[in-house]
C-alpha positions in Angstrom: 33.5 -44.2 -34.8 34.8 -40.2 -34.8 37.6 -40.0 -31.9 38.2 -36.7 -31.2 42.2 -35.8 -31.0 44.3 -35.2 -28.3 44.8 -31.1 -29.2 41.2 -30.8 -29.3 38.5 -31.1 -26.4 40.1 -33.3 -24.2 43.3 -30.8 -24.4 41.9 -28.1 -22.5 41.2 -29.5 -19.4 44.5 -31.0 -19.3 46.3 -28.2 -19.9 44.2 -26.5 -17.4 45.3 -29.3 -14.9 49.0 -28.7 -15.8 48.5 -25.1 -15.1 47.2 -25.5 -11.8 49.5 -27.8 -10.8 52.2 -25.7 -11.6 50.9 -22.1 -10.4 49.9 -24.7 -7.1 46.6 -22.3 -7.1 43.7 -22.4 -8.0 41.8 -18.5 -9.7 38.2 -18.9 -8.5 35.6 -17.1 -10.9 34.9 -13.5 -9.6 31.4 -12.4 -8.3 28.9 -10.1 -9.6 29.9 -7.4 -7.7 33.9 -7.7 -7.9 33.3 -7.8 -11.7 31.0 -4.9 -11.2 32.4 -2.9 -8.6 28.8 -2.2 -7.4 27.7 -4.0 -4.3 24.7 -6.6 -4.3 21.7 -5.4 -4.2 19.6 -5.7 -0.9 16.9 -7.4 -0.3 13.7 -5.7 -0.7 12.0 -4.8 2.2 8.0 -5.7 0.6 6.4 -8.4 -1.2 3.9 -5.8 -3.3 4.5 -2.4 -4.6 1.4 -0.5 -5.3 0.6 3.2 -6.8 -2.3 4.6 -5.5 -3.6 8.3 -6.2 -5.4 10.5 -3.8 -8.0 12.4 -6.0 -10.1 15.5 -5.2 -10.4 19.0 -4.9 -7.3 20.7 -3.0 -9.0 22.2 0.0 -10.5 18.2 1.4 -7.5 17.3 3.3 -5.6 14.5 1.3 -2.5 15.9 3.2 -4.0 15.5 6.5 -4.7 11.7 5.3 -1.1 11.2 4.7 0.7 13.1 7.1 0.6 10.6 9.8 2.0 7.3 7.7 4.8 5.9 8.1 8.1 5.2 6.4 9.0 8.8 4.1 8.7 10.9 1.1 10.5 10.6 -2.5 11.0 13.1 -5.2 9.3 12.2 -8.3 11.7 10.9 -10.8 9.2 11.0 -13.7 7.4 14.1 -13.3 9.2 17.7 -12.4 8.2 19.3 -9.0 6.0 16.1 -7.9 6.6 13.7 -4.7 4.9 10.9 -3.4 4.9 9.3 -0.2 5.3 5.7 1.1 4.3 3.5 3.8 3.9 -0.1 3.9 1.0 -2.3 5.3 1.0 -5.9 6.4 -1.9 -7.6 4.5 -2.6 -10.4 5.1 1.0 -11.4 6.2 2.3 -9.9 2.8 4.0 -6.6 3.3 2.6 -4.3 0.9 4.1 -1.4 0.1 2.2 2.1 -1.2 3.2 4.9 -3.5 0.7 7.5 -2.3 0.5 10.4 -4.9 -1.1 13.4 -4.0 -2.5 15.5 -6.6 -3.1 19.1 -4.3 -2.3 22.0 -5.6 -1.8 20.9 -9.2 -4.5 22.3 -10.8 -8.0 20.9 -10.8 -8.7 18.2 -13.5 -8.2 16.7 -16.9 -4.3 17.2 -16.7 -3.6 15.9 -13.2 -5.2 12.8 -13.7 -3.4 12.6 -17.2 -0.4 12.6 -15.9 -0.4 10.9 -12.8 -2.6 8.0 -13.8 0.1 5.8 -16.1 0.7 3.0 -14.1 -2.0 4.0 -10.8 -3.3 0.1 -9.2 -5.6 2.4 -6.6 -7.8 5.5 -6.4 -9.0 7.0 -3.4 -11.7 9.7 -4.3 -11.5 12.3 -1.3 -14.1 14.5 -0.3 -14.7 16.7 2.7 -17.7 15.8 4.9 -18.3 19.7 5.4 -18.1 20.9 2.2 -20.5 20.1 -0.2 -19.0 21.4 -3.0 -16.5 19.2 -2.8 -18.6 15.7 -2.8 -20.7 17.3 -5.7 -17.1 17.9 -7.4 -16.7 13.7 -7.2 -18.5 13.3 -10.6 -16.0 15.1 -12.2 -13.3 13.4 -10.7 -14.7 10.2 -11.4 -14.9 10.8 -15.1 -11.6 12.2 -15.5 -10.5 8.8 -13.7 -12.6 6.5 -16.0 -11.3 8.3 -18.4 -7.8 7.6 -18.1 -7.6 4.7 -15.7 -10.5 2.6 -16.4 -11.1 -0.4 -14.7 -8.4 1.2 -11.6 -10.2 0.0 -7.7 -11.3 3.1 -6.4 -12.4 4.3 -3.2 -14.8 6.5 -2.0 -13.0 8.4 1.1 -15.4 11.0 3.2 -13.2 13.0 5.4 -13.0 15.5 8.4 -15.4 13.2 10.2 -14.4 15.0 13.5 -16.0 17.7 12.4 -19.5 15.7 11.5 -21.3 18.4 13.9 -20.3 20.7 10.5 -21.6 17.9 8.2 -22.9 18.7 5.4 -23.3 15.6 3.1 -25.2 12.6 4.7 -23.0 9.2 5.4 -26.3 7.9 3.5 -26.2 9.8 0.6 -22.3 9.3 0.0 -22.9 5.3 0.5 -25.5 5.1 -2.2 -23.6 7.1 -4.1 -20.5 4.6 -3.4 -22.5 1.3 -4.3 -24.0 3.2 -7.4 -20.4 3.6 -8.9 -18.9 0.1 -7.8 -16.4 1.6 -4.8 -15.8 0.8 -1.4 -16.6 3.6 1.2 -15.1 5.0 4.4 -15.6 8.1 6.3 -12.4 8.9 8.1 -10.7 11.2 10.7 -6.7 11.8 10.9 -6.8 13.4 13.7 -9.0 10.6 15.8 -6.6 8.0 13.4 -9.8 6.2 12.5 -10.6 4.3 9.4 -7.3 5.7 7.5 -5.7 2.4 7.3 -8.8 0.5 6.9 -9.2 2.5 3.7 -5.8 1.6 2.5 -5.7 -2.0 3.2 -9.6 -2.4 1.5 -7.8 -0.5 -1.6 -4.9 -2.5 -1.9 -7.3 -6.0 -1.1 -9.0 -4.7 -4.4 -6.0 -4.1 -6.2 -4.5 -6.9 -5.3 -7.2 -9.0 -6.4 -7.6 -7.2 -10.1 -4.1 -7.9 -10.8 -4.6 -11.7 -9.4 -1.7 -11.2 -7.4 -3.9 -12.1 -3.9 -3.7 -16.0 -5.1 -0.2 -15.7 -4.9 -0.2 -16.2 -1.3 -3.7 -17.8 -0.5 -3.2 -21.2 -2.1 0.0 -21.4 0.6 -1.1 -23.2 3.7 2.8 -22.6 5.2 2.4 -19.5 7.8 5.2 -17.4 7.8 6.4 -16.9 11.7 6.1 -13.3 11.7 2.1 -14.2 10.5 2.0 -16.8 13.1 3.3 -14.3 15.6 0.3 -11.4 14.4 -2.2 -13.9 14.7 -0.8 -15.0 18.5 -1.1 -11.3 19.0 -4.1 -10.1 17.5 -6.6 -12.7 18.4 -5.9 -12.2 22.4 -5.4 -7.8 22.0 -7.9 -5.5 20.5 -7.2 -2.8 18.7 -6.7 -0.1 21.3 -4.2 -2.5 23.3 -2.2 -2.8 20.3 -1.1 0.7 21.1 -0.1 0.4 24.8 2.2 -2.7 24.2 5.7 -2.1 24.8 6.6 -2.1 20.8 7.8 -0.1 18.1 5.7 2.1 16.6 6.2 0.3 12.9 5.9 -3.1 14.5 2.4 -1.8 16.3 1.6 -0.2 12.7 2.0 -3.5 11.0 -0.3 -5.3 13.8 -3.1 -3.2 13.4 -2.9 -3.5 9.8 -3.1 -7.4 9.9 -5.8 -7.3 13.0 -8.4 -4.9 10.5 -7.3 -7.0 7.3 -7.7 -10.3 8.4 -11.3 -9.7 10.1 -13.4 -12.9 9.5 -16.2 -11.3 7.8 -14.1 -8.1 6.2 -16.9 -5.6 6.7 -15.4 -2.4 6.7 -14.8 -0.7 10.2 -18.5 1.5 11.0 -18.0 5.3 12.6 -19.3 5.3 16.0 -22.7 6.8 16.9 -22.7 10.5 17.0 -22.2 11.6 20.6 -19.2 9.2 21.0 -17.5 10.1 17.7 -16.8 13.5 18.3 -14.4 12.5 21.1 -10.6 12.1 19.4 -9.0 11.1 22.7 -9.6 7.1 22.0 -9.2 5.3 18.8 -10.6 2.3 16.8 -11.3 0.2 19.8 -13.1 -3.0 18.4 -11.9 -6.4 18.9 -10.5 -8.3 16.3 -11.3 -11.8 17.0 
């Protein structure tokens, strides 16, 4: 049997004792921060962080899709002169957050998407409801994506619908074109609000679920309280009531995000018929059982 002596591992701990006893203190091991002098870092305030391009030519109104989200803006630190904005959704009862890149006024094609894909989850494809031109232009767009993003969810976004008495390119016509090229479609209005967060949350559903990220949360039967509170809310209040409670305007932004997203049957929100669409004063007003 090997004894260990006295000066060797079992001194240390007893001169550490002695020491103590002496000082009659004890020097507690500093934290990350003291060693650091930085402070912790804060929590983050989202569960998912997507990028997700807006694509099309510059005169379809991708700024008009973005101008109303929520939470801010953010200089680029990759690529000189370029910003992106952010909002966050609640999908699901996951908060999801979304790096919206807009390409206008960059140019028109192959180096736009070249240097704004790396790293894109999303694609919205915008084109303006009015303007032909600019739906025909989607082909072009589309290659440039497969190109460089292959495989990236994309969406198929018609806007301007407020203006559908202007229409030229048939809801029909962009659908089939939509199904023929594996994407979701929406026609949308910023300044009725309709379908512009639909489109998002069906985007980030799809990206979610390429990057197998949507199991995460589905195999967990334990709601979270502030799910159990949206689904309290949403199954008694349609859409429209959402935005007369007495809340604040992120807190309503996040309910009507988890009322569209966690429709039973997940078919996409349908633009009303024609003589009641063209009125902007109400907004989505379907119930979300």
């Amino acid at each position: 049997m090997t004894m260990f002596p006295s000066s060797g591992m079992g001194a240390a701990p007893q001169q550490a004792t002695n020491q103590v006893a002496q000082n009659g203190s004890t020097t507690l091991p500093r934290s990350h921060h003291q060693r650091t002098g930085r402070p912790p870092a804060a929590p983050k305030s989202y569960d998912y962080l997507l990028k997700v391009l807006l694509v099309g030519d510059s005169d379809v109104g991708k700024q008009e899709i973005l101008q109303d989200l929520e939470d801010g803006s953010a200089d680029s630190p990759f690529c000189s002169g370029s910003a992106y904005k952010t909002t966050t959704i609640l999908l699901d009862g996951k908060r999801v957050k979304l790096q919206l890149w807009d390409t206008s006024g960059q140019g028109r094609f192959c180096t736009i998407i070249r240097s704004y894909s790396r790293g894109a989850q999303g694609i919205l494809l915008v084109y303006d409801i009015t303007n032909k031109w600019s739906f025909d232009s989607i082909d072009r767009w589309l290659e440039e994506v497969e190109q460089h993003a292959p495989g990236v969810p994309k969406v198929l976004v018609g806007n301007r619908l407020h203006l559908a008495f202007k229409r030229q390119v048939q809801e029909r016509d962009a659908e089939l074109y939509a199904a023929k090229n594996h994407m979701a479609f929406f026609e949308v209005s910023p300044l009725c609000d309709f379908n512009i967060r639909e489109s998002f949350c069906e985007l980030s559903r799809m990206a979610l679920h390429r990057n197998g990220m949507e199991r995460l949360w589905r195999s967990n039967k334990v709601l979270s309280l502030q799910e159990l509170c949206c689904r309290a809310i949403v199954a008694r209040t349609c859409v429209y009531g959402l935005e007369r409670l007495p809340l604040p305007t992120a807190l309503k932004s996040h309910l009507k995000s988890y009322a569209i997203s966690s429709a039973p049957s997940r078919r996409r929100a349908r633009p009303t018929p024609h003589h009641t669409r063209l009125n902007c004063t109400g907004r989505n007003s379907c119930c979300i059982s």
